[in-house]
C-alpha positions, 0 to 999 in steps of 0.5 A: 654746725655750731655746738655749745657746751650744756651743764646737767646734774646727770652729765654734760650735754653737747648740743647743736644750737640750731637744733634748739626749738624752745626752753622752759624753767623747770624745778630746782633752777633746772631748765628744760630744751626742747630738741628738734628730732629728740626728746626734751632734755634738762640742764643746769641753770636758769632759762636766762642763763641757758638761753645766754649759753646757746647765743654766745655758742 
């Protein structure tokens, strides 16, 4: 299980990055993931950085 670090303006997340099911830009260069199991949740920083964050694990 691999976990990676997610920057939020409301406080870290750690996620497990094959529980990642999609990602979508959201206000104010935010990004939304979509969780397997869970809700939506929203972090800091841009779909492309996101998406770089969870492959480089």
């Amino acid at each position: 299980m691999k976990f990676v670090l997610l920057k939020s303006r409301g406080g870290d997340y750690m996620v497990v990055a094959q529980n990642v099911a999609w990602l979508r830009s959201h206000e104010n260069g935010q990004t939304k993931i979509g969780m397997i199991g869970s809700e939506a949740i929203q972090v800091s920083g841009t779909i492309e950085e996101t998406a770089a964050a969870i492959l480089a694990g």
